[in-house]
py3Dmol code that shows the C-alpha trace and the ligand (Angstrom):
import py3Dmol

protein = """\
ATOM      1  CA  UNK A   1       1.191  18.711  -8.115  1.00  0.00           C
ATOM      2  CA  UNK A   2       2.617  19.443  -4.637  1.00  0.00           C
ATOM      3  CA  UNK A   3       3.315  16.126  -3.504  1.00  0.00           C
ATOM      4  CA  UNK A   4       5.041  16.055  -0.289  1.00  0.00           C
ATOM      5  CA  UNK A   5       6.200  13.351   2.226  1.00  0.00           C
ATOM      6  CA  UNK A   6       3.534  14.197   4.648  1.00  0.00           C
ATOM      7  CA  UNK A   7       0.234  14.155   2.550  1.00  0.00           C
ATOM      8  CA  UNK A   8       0.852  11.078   0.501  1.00  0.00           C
ATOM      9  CA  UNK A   9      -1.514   8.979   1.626  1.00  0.00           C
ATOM     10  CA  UNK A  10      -4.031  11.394   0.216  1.00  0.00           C
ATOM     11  CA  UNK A  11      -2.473  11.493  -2.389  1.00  0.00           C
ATOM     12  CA  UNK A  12      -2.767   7.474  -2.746  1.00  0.00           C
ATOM     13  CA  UNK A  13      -6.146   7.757  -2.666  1.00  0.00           C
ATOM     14  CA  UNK A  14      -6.289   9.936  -5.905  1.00  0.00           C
ATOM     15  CA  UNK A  15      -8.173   9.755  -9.031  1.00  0.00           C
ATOM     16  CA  UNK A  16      -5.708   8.366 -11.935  1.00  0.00           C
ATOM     17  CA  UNK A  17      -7.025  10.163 -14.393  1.00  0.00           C
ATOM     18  CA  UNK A  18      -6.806  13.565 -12.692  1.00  0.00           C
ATOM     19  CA  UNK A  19      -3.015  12.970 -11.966  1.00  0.00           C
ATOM     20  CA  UNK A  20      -2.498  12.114 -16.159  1.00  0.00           C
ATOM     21  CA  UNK A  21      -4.316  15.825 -16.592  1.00  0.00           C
ATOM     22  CA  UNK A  22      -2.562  17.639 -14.499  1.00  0.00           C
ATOM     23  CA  UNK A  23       0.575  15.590 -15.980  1.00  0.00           C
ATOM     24  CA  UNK A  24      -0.374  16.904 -19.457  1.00  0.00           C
ATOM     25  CA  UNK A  25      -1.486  20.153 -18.767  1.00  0.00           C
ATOM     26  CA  UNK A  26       2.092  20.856 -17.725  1.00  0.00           C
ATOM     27  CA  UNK A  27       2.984  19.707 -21.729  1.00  0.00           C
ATOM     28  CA  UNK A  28       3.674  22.742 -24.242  1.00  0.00           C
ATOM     29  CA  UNK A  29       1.406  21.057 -27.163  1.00  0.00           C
ATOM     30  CA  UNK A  30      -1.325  20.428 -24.282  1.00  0.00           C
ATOM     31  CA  UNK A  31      -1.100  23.936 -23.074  1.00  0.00           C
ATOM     32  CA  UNK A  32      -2.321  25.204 -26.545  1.00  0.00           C
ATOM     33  CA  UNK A  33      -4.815  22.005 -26.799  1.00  0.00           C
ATOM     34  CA  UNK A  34      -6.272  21.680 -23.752  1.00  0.00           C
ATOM     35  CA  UNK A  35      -9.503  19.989 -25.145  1.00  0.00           C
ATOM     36  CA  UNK A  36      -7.133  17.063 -26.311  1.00  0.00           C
ATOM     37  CA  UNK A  37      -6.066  16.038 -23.202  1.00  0.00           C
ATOM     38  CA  UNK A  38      -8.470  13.579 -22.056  1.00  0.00           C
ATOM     39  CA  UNK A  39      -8.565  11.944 -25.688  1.00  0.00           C
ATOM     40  CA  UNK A  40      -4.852  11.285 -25.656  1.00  0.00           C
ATOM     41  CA  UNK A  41      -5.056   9.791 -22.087  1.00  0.00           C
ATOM     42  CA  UNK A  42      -7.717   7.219 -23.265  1.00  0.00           C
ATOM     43  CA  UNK A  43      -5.276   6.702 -26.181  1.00  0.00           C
ATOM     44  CA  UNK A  44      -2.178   6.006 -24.512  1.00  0.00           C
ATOM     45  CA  UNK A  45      -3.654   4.226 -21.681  1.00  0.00           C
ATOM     46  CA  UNK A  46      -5.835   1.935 -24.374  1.00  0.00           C
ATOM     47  CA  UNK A  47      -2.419   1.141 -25.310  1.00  0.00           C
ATOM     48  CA  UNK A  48      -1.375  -0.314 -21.624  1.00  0.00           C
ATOM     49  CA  UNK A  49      -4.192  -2.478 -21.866  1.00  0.00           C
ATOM     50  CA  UNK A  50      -3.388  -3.826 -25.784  1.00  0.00           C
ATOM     51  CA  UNK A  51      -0.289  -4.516 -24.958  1.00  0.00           C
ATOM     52  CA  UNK A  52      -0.909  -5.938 -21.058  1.00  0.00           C
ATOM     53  CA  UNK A  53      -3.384  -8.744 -23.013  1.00  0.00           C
ATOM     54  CA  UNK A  54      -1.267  -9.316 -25.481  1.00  0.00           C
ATOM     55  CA  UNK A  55       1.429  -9.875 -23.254  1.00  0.00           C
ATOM     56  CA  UNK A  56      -1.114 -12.521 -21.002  1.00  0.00           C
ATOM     57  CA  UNK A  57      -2.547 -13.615 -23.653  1.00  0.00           C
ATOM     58  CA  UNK A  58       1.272 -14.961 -25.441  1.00  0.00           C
ATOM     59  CA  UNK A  59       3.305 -15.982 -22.279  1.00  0.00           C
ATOM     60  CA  UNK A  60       1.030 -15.945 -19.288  1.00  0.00           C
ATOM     61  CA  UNK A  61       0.454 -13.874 -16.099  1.00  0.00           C
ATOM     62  CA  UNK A  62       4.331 -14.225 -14.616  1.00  0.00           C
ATOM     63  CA  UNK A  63       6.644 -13.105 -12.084  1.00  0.00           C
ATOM     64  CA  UNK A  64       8.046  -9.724 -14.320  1.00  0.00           C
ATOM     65  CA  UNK A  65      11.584 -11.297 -13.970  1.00  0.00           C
ATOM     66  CA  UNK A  66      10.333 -14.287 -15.287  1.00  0.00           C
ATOM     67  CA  UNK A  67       9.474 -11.941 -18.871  1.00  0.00           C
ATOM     68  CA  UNK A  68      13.337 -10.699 -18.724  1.00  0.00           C
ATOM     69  CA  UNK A  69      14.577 -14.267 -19.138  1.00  0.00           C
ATOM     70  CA  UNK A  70      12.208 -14.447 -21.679  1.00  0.00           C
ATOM     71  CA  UNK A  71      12.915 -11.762 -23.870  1.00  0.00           C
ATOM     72  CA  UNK A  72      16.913 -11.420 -23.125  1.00  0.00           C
ATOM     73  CA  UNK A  73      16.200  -8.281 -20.984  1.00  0.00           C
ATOM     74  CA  UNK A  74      19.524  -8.197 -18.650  1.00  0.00           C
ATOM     75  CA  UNK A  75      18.498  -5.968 -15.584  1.00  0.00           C
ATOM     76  CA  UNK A  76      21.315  -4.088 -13.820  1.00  0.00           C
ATOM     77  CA  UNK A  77      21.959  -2.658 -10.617  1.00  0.00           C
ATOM     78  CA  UNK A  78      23.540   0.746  -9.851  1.00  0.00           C
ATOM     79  CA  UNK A  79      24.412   1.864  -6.817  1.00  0.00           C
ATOM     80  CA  UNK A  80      26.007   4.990  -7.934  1.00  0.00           C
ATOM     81  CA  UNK A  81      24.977   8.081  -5.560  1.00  0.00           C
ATOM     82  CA  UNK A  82      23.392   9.752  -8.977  1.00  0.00           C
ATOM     83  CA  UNK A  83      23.568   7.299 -11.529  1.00  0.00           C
ATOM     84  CA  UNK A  84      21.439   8.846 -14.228  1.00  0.00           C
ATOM     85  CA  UNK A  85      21.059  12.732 -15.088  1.00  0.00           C
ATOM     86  CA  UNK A  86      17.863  13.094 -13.745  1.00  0.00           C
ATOM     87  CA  UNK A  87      16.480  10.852 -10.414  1.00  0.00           C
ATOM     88  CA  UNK A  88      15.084   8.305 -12.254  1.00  0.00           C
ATOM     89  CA  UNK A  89      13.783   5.118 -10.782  1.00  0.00           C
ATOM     90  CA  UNK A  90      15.257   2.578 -14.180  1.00  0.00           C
ATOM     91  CA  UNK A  91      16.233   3.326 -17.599  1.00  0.00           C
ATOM     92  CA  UNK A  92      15.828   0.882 -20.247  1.00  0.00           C
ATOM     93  CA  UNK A  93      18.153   1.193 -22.989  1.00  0.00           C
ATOM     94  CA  UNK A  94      17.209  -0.365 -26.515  1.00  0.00           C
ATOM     95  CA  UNK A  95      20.660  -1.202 -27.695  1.00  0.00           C
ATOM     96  CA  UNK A  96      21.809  -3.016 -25.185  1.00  0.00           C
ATOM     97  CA  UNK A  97      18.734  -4.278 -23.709  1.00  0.00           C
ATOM     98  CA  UNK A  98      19.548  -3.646 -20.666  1.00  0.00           C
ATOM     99  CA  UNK A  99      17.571  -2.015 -17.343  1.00  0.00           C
ATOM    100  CA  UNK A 100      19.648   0.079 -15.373  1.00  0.00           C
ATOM    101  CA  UNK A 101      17.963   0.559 -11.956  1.00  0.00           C
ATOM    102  CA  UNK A 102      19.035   3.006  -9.612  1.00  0.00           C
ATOM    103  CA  UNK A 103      19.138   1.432  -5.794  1.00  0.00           C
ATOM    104  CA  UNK A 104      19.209   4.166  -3.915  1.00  0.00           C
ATOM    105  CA  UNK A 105      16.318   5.764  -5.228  1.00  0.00           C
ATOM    106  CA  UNK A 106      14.553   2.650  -4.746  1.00  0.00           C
ATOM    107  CA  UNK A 107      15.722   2.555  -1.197  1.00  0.00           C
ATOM    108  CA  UNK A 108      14.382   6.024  -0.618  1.00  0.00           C
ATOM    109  CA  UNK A 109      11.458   4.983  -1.396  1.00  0.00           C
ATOM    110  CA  UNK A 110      11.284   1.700   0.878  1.00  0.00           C
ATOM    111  CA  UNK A 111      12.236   4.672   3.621  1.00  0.00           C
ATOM    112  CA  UNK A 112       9.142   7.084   2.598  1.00  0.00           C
ATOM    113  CA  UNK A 113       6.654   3.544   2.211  1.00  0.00           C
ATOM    114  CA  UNK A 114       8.053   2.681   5.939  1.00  0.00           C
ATOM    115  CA  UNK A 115       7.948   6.370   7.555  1.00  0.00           C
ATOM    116  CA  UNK A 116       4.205   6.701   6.250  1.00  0.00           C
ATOM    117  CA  UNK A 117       3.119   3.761   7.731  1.00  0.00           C
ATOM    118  CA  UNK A 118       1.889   2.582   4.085  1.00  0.00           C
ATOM    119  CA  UNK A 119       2.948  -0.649   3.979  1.00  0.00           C
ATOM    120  CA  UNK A 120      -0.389  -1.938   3.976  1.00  0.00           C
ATOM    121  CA  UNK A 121      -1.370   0.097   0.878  1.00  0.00           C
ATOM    122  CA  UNK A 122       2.347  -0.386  -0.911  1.00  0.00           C
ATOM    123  CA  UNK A 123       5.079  -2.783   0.017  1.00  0.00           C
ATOM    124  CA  UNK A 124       8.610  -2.317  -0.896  1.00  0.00           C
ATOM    125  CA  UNK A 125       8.372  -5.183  -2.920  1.00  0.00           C
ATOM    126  CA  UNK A 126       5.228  -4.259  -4.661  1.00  0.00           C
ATOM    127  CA  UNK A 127       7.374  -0.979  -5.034  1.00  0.00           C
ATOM    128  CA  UNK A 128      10.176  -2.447  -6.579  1.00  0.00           C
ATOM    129  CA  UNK A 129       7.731  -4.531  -9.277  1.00  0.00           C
ATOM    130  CA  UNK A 130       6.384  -1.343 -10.435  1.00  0.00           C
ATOM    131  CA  UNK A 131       9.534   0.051 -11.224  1.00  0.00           C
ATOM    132  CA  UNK A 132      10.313  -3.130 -13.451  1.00  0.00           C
ATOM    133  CA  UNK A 133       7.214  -3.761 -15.141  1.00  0.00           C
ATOM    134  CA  UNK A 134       7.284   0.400 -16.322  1.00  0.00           C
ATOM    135  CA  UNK A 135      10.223  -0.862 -17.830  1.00  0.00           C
ATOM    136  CA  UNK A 136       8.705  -3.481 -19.648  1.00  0.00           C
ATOM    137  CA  UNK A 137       6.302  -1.247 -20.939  1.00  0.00           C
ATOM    138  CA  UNK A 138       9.799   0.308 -22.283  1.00  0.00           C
ATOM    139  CA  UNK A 139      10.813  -2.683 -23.926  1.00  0.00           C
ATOM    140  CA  UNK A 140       7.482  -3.908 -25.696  1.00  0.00           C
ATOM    141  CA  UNK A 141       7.143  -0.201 -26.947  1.00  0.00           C
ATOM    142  CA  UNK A 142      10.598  -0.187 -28.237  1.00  0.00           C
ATOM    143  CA  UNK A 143      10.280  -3.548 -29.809  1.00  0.00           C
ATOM    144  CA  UNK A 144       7.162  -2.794 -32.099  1.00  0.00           C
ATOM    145  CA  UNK A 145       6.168   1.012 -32.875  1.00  0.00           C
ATOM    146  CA  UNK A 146       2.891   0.166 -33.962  1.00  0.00           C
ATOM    147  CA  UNK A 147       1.069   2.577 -31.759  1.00  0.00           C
ATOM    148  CA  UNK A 148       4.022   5.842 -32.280  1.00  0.00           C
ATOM    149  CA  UNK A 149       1.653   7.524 -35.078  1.00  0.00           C
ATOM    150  CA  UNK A 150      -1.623   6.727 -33.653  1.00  0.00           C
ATOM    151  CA  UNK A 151      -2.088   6.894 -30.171  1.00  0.00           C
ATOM    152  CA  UNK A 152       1.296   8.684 -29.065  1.00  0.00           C
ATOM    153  CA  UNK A 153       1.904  11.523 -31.664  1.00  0.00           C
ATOM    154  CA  UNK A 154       0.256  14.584 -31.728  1.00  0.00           C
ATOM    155  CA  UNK A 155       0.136  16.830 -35.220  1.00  0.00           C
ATOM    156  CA  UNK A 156       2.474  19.935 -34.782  1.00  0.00           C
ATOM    157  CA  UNK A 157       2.350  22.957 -37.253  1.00  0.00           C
ATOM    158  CA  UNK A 158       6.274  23.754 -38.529  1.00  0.00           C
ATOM    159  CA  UNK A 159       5.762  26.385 -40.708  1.00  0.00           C
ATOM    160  CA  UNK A 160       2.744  28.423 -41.863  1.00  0.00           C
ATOM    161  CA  UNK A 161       0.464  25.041 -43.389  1.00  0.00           C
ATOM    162  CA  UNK A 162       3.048  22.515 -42.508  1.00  0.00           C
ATOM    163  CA  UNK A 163       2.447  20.220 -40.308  1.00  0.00           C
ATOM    164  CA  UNK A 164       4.401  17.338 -38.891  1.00  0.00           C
ATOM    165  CA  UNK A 165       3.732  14.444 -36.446  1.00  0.00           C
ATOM    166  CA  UNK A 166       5.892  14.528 -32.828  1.00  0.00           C
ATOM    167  CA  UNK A 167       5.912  11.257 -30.486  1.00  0.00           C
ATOM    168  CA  UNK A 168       5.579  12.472 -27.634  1.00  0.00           C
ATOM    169  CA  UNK A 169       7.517  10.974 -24.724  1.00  0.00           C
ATOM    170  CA  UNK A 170       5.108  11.602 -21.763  1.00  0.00           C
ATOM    171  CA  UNK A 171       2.379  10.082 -23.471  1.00  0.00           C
ATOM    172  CA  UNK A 172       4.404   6.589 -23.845  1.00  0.00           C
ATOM    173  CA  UNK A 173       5.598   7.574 -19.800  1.00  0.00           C
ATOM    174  CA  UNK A 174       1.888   7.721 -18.618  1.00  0.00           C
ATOM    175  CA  UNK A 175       0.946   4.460 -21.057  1.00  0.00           C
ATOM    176  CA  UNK A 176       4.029   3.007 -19.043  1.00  0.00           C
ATOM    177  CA  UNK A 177       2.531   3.530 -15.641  1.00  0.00           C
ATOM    178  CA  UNK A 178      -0.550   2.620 -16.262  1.00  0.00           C
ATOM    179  CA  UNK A 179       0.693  -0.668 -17.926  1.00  0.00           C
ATOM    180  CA  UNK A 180       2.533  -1.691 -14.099  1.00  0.00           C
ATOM    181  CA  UNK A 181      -0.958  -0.280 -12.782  1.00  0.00           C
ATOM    182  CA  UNK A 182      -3.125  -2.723 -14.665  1.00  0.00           C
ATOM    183  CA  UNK A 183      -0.464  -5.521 -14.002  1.00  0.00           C
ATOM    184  CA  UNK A 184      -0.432  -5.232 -10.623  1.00  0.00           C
ATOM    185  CA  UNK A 185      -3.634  -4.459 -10.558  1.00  0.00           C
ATOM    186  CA  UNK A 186      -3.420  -1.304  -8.090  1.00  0.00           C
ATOM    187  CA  UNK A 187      -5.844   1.251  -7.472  1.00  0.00           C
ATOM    188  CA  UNK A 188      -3.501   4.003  -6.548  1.00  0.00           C
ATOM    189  CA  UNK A 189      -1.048   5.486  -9.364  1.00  0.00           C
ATOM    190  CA  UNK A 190       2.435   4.872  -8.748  1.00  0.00           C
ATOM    191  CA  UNK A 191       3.827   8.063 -10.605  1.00  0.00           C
ATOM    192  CA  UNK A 192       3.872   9.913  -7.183  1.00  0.00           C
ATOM    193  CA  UNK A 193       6.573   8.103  -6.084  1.00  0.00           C
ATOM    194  CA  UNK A 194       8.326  10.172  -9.343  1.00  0.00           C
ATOM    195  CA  UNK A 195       7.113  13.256  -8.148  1.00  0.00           C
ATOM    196  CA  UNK A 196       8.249  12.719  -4.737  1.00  0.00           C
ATOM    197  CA  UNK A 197      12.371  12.251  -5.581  1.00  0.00           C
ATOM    198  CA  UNK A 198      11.851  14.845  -8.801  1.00  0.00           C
TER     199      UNK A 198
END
"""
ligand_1 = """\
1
ZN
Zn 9.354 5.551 -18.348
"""
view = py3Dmol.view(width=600, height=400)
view.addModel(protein, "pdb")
view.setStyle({"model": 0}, {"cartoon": {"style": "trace"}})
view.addModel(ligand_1, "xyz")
view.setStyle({"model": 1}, {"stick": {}})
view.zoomTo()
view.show()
C-alpha cells in the first residue's frame, strides 16, 4: 500500500473500504476470487457492527477499560524492545485472557501522530483506545464463534471435489478494526498505523 511517514495524512483521508481491498487482494484465496472480495468485506465488517450493538446494547457505551473489569480481561504491559515475533501493536491470548501490549510500538506511534502534526485528526490517546478496543474485538470473537462458518470462512477445494471450510484470520483482523472504528466512531481507518511499523 506504500504507506510512508510523509504522506499519511493522505492517507487518513482514505476510503475504508478501498484499504480492506487492497488488504484482501494481497490474500492467496482472494487472488483466485477476486469477485468475492467486496462480499466478504460487507460480511466481516456486518460482524463489527453485530457485535458493537450487542455489546451497547448489554453493558452500555463505556470507557474500553471499563469492559476489561467486566469480563476478567487482565491487560499487560511490555516494554520489551521486540516483544512479539512480528511488530504488533497487542496480542490477546484466549487462555489466559490476557492483552499483551507492546509500549514501544505504541510510543512510536505517539512520535509519528506528533511529527505529522496530526494531533488534531488522532491523539495519542485516541491511538492507544484503538489498539485496545481491536482487542476486544479479539476477545468477543474468541468467546462465541458464531460468525467462524458464516461470515469469516471461505470454501477451499482439498482434493479434486473436496472441499473444506478455512477461517480466515484477516477477515476476523479487518472485522477487528472496523469494530474500534465504529466505537470510536472515526472516519479514518486505523490499520495504517499497522502498515506503518510492518
Ligand atoms: Zn487483530
Amino acid at each position: 500500500m506504500n504507506f510512508s511517514k510523509e504522506n499519511i495524512k493522505d492517507y487518513l483521508k482514505r476510503d475504508s473500504i478501498q484499504i480492506y481491498r487492497e488488504i484482501l487482494i494481497n490474500e492467496n484465496y482472494f487472488k483466485k476470487n477476486a469477485n468475492k472480495i467486496d462480499v466478504y468485506i460487507i460480511k466481516s465488517t456486518s460482524v463489527s457492527k453485530i457485535r458493537y450493538k450487542d455489546l451497547i446494547d448489554k453493558y452500555g457505551k463505556l470507557d474500553v477499560n471499563e469492559y476489561f473489569k467486566i469480563f476478567n480481561i487482565e491487560l499487560n504491559e511490555v516494554y520489551e524492545e521486540n516483544p512479539f515475533s512480528f511488530p504488533y501493536f497487542a496480542i490477546y491470548d484466549v487462555t489466559s485472557n490476557k492483552i499483551d501490549i507492546n509500549i514501544n510500538l505504541i510510543k512510536q506511534i505517539k512520535k509519528i501522530i506528533k511529527s505529522n502534526e496530526i494531533e488534531n485528526i488522532i491523539s495519542y490517546k485516541e491511538f492507544y483506545n484503538l489498539v485496545l478496543l481491536h482487542e476486544l474485538f479479539h476477545y468477543l470473537d474468541e468467546r462465541d464463534k458464531k460468525f467462524d462458518n458464516n461470515n469469516f470462512s471461505v470454501q477451499i477445494e482439498i482434493f479434486k471435489h473436496i472441499k473444506i471450510n478455512k477461517t480466515l484470520n484477516i477477515l476476523k483482523e479487518i472485522a477487528a478494526i472496523e469494530f474500534s472504528k465504529i466505537f470510536l466512531d472515526i472516519e479514518y481507518n486505523p490499520v495504517i498505523f499497522e502498515c506503518l511499523i510492518s
